[in-house]
C-alpha positions in Angstrom: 71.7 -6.7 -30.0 69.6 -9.7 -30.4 66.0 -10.1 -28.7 63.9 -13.2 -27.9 61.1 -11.8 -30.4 63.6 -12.5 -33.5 63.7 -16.3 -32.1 62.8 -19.1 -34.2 62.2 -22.5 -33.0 62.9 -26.1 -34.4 62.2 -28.6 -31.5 63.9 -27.7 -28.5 66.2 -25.4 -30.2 65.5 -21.7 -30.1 67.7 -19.8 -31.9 68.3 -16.2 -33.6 69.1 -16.0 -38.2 70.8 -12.7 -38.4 72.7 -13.0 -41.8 73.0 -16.4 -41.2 71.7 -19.6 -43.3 69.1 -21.3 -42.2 67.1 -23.7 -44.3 63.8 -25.4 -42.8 63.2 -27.4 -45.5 66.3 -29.8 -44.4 65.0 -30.3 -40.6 64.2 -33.5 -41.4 68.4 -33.8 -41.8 68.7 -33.0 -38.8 66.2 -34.9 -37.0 68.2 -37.7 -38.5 71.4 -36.7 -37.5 70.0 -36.3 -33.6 69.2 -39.6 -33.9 71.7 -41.1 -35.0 73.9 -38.9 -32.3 71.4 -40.1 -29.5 72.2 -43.6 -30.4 75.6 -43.4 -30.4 75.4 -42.0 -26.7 73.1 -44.6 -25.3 75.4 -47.4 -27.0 78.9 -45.9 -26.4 78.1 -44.3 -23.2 79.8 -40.9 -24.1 78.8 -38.2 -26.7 81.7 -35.4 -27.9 80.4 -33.3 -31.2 82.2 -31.9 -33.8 79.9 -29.4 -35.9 82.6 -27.6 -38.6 80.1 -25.8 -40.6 77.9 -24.4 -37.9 76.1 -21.8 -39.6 73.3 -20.2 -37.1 74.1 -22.9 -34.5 70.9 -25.0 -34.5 72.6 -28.5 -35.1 74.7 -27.6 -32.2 72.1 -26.6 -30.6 69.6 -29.9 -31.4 72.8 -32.4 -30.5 73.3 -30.6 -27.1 69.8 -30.7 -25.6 68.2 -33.6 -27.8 71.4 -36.2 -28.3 72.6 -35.6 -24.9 76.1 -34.5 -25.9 78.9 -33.9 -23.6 80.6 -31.5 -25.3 79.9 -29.3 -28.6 82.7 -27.8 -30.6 81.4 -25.3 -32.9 82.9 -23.9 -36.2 82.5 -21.7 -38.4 84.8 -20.4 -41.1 83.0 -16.7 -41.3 83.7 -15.0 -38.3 80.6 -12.0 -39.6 78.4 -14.7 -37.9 79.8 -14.2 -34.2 77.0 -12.3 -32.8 74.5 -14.5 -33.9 76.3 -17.9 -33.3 77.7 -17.0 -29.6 73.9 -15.4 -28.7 72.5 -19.0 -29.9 75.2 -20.9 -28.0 75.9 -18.5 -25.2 74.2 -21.2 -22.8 76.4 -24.1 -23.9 79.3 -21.8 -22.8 77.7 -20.5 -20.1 78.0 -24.1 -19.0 81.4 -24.7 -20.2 80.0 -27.6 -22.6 81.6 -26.3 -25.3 83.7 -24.0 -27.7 83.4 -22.0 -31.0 86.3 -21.1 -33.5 86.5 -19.1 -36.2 88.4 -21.1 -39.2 88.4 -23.0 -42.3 86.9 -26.4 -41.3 90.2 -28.7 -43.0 91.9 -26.2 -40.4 90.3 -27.5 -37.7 90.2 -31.4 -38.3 93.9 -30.9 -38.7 94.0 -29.4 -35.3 92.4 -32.1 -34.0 94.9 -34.9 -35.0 97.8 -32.5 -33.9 96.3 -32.8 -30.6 95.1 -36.2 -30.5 91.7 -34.3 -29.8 89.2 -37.3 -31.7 85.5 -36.4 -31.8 82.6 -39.3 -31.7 80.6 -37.3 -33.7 81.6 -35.3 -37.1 78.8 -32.9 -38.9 80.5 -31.3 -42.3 76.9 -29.5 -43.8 79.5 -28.4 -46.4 77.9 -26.1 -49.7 78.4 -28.1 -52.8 80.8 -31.2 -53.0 81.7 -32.6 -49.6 84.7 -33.8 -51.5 87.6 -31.5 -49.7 86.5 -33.1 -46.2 86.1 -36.2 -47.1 90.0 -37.3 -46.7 90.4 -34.5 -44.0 87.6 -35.4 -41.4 88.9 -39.0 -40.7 91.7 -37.3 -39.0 89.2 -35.7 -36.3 87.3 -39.0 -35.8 87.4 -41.4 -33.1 87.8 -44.7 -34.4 83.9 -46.1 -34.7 83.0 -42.7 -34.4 80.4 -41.0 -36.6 80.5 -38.7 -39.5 77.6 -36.7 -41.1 78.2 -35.3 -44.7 76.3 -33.1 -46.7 76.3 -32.5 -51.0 74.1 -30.0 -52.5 76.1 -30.5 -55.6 73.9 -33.4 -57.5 74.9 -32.2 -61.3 78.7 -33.4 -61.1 77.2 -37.0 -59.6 74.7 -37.4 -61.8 76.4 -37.4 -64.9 75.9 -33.4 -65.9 79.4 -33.0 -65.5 81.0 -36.2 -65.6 84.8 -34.7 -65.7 83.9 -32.6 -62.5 82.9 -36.3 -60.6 86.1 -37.6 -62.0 88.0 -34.5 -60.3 86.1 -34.7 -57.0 85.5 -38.4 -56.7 88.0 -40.0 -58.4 85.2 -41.6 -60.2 83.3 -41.5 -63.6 79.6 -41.0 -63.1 77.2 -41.0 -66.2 73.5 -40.2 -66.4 70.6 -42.7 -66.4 67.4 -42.9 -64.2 68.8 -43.9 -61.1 71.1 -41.3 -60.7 70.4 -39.8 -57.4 71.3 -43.0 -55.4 74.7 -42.7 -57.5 75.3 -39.3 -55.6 75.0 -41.2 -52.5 76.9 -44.3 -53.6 80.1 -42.3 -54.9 80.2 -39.9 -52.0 80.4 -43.2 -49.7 82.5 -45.2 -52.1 85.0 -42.4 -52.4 85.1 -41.9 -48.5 85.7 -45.5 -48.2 88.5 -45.1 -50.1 90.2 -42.3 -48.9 89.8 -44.6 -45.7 91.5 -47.6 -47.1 94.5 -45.0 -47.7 94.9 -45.0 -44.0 94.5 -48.2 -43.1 90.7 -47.7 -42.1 87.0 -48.5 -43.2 83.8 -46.9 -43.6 80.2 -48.2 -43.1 77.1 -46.4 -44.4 74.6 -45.8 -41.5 72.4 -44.2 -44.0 72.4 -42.2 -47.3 69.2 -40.0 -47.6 68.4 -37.9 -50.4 65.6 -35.1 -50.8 64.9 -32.6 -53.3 68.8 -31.1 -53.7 70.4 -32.1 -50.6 72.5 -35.5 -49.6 72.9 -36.7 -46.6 75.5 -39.5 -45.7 75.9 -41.0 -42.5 79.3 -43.1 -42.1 80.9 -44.9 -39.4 84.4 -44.5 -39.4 86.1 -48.4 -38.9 89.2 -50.0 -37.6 90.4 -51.9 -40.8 90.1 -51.3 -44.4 87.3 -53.0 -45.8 87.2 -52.0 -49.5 87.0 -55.3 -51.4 86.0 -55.8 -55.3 82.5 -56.5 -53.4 81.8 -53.4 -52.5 83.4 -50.7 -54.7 82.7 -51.2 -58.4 81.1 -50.2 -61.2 77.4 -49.8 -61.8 76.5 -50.3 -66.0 73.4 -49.3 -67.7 72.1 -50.4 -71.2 70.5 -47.5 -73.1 68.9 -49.6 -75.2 67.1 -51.6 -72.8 67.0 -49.9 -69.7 68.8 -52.7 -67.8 71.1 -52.5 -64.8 74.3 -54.5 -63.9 77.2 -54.1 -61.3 80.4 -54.5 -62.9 83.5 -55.9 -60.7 87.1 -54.3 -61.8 88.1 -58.6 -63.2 85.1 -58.0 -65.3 86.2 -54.5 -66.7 86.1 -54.9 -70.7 84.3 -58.6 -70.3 80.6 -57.3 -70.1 78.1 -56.6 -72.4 74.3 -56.5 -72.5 73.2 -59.6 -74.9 69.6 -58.9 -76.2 68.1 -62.1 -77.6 65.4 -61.2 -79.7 68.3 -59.1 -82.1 70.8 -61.5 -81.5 72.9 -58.7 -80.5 75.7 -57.6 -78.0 75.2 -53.6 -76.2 77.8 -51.9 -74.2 77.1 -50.7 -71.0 77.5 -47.2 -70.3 79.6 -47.5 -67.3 79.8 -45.4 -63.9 82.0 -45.5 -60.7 83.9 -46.7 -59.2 81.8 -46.1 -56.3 79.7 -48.1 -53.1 78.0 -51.2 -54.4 77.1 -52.6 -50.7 74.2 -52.0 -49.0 73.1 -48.5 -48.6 72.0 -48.3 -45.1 72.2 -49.9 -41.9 69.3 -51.9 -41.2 69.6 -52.8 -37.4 71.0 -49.1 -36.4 68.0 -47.6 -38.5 65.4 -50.2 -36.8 66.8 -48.1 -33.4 66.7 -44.8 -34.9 62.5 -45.7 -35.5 62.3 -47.0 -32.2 63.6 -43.6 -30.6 61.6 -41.7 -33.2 58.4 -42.7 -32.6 58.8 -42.2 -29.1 59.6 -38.8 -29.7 56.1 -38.9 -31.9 58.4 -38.3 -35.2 55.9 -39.5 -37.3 57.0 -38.2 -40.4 60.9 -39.3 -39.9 59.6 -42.7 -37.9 57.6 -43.2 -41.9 60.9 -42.3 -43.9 63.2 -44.6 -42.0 60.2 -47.6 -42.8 60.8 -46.7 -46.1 65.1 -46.7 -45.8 65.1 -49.9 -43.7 63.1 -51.8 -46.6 65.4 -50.7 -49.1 68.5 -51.1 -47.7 69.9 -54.3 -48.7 68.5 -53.6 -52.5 70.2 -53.8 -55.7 72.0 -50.5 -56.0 69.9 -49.0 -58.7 65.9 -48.7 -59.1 63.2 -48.3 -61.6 61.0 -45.3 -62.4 57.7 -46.3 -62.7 57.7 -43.7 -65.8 60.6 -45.8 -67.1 58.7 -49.2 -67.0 55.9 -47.5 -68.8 58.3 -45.8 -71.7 60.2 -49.4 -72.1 57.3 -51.4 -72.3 54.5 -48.4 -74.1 51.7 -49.5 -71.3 49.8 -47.5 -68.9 51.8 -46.9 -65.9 50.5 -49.2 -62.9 50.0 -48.2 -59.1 53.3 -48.3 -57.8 52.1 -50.4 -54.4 50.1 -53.0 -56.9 53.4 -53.5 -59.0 55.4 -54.4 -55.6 52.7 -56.7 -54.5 52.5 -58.3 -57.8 56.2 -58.6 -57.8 56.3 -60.2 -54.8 53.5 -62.9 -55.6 55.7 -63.5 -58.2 58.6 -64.7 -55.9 60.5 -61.2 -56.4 61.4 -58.6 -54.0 60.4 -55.5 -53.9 59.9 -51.8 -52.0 59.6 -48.7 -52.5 62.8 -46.5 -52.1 62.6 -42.7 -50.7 65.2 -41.5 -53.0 62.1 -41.4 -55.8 58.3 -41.7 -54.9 58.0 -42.7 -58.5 60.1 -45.4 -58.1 60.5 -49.3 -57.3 63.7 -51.2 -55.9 63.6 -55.0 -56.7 66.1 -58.3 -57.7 63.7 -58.2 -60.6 65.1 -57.0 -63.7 63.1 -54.1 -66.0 61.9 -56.7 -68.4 60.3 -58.9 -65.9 58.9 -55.6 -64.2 57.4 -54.9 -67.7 55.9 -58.4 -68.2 54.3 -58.2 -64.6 53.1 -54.6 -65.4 51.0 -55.6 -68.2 49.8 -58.5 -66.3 48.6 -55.8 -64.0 47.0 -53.8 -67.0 45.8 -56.5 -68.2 43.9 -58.1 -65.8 42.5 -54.7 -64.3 41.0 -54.1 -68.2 39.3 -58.1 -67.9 37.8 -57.1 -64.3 36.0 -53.9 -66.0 34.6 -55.6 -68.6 33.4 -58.2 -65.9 31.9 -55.8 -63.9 
C-alpha cells in the first residue's frame, strides 16, 4: 500500500520509488525532454507519448501535466514495478489518457507498426547502449515525430572498447580528448543510418552530455539525408593534437604534414559517425524561450551554452590540452575565447567539458594566442 508521505516531488510530478530507479541527478534530462515535447505540441498541434522504459513513471508523469500530452503510453519491461507505476499513473488512467504494458520495449515498437499505432513522441531511457532501439523505435514514430535516447555506456564510444563500438555502432571509435561529443556523434550517426535503411532521415535536435549519461534528441524525417557531408570520419594526430574530418573519397589520402620535421603522421581515425551540426539552433532558441518563462534558470543557461556551440567543428580543445601541447600556463578559458575572436576566429564554450573550448581555430593557433595571453598578462605586472 503506498501513502502520500513516501511521495517525492520533481516539478509538478509527485510520485512514489518503491524498488524502482529513480535518479535526480538526470532531472535536468528531463526538463529537456519536456521541452522539447511542449514544443512539438504548440507547433504540431497534437501531443501522443511513447515512454518504453518507464521506470517509476515520472517522465510520464512530467510530459502529461507539463508538455500537455494527449495521450501517455507507459512501458515497462519488469512487471515487479506495477504497484508503484499504476499508483504514480493511476490519475492518467483515471482519466483514460493513457495505458501501461508490461513488455520488452522492441516488443512494443513492433506492436506499434503492426497496428499502424505511430507516436509523436519516443523516450527509450534505455541502461547502457541505446543501440538495440535504435533501428527498432523508427517503426513506432510518426514521421517528423520525436525520439529521445539515452546511453550510459560511454567506455565502448570513447575508445575503451573500440571492438564493442564496432559491434553496437557499426563504427570504429578511438580515444582522444574530445571523446565525449563522439558518444553523441556516433549514437546520431548510427541512427541516421539505420534510417537511410528505410528510406528515412534523422536530425539532431540536441545531444547533451553530463557526467555518465547521453542524451540525444532526433527528429525522425521523410527522406534519407545521409550524404558524405554528414557521416564521416573524425582523425586525430597524436603527435600534435590536431583534429580533421575525413570524407569516405579521402579514406587512405590523409595525413597530418608537420612542417618544422618535414614529416607526414597518420591520423588515428574514428567513425563513421555524425559530422553535421550537433544541435538545432532555432528549436533550441524556443526551448530557452519556454524555459525561462518557466524560471528554468539553470536549463535556460545550458541551452545558451548548446545554441553557441552548435554549428562547431565537431571536436573541441581542453584547455589542459592547449597547456600540455604548448608547456605554458593554462589561460582563463573566457579570455582565450575573447582573444580568439579579436583574432577573427570563432569561438565558445561547449557544455560537453567546462574545461574546454570549441573554435574554427586549430590547436596550434590556440597555442600561439594562449601565450599571447600569458604573455601580455606577465608585461602588465611588471607595469603595474
Amino acid at each position: 500500500m503506498m501513502n502520500d508521505e513516501s511521495l517525492i516531488c520533481e516539478e509538478t510530478a509527485n510520485f512514489t520509488l518503491g524498488n524502482t530507479f529513480y535518479r535526480s541527478q538526470s532531472k535536468i534530462t528531463r526538463d529537456l525532454g519536456v521541452l522539447a515535447a511542449k514544443i512539438y505540441k504548440s507547433e504540431q498541434g497534437r501531443l501522443r507519448v511513447l515512454d518504453a522504459m518507464t521506470g517509476c513513471g515520472v517522465r510520464s508523469i512530467r510530459y502529461y501535466l507539463e508538455s500537455d500530452a494527449d495521450f501517455i503510453w507507459s512501458n515497462d519491461s519488469n512487471p515487479e514495478n506495477k504497484a508503484v507505476i499504476e499508483y504514480n499513473l493511476g490519475f492518467i488512467l483515471q482519466k483514460n489518457k493513457g495505458k501501461i504494458t508490461y513488455k520488452n520495449a522492441n516488443n512494443i515498437f513492433f506492436e506499434c507498426f503492426n497496428n499502424k499505432d505511430y507516436y509523436d513522441f519516443v523516450d527509450v531511457d534505455a541502461f547502457g547502449s541505446p543501440n538495440p532501439y535504435l533501428s527498432t523505435v523508427l517503426w513506432a514514430t510518426k514521421i517528423n515525430g520525436l525520439i529521445y535516447v539515452t546511453c550510459t555506456d560511454g567506455r565502448t564510444g570513447t575508445g575503451h572498447l573500440p571492438e564493442n563500438c564496432l559491434q553496437n555502432y557499426g563504427s570504429y571509435g578511438r580515444s582522444h580528448p574530445a571523446a565525449q561529443e563522439q558518444v553523441l556523434r556516433l549514437i546520431i550517426g548510427s541512427s541516421l543510418q539505420e534510417a537511410a535503411t528505410m528510406g528515412l532521415g534523422i536530425e539532431p535536435i540536441f545531444a547533451y552530455f553530463s557526467g555518465s549519461t547521453y542524451r540525444v534528441m532526433l527528429r525522425l524525417l521523410p527522406k534519407i539525408n545521409l550524404s558524405l557531408d554528414n557521416y564521416g570520419f573524425l582523425g586525430y594526430c597524436h603527435h600534435c593534437g590536431e583534429y580533421t574530418t575525413i570524407s569516405y573519397k579521402q579514406l587512405g589520402k590523409v595525413n597530418c604534414y608537420h612542417q618544422q620535421e618535414n614529416k607526414y603522421y597518420n591520423y588515428t581515425i574514428s567513425g563513421a559517425m555524425w559530422l553535421g551540426n550537433l544541435h538545432n539552433k532555432e528549436y533550441l532558441k524556443t526551448m530557452k524561450n519556454l524555459a525561462i518563462s518557466l524560471k528554468w534558470s539553470t536549463v535556460s543557461d545550458l541551452l545558451s551554452i548548446m545554441i553557441h556551440e552548435s554549428n562547431f567543428p565537431p571536436y573541441f580543445y581542453t584547455l589542459g590540452e592547449i597547456g600540455r601541447r604548448g608547456k605554458l600556463d593554462i589561460p582563463k578559458r573566457s579570455q582565450l575565447i575573447e582573444a580568439l575572436e579579436n583574432d577573427g576566429f570563432q569561438a565558445t564554450n561547449t557544455h560537453i567539458n567546462s574545461q574546454a573550448i570549441k573554435t574554427n581555430a586549430s590547436l596550434k593557433q590556440c597555442i600561439e594566442i594562449s601565450e599571447k595571453l600569458i604573455n601580455n598578462s606577465k608585461v602588465g605586472k611588471i607595469n603595474d
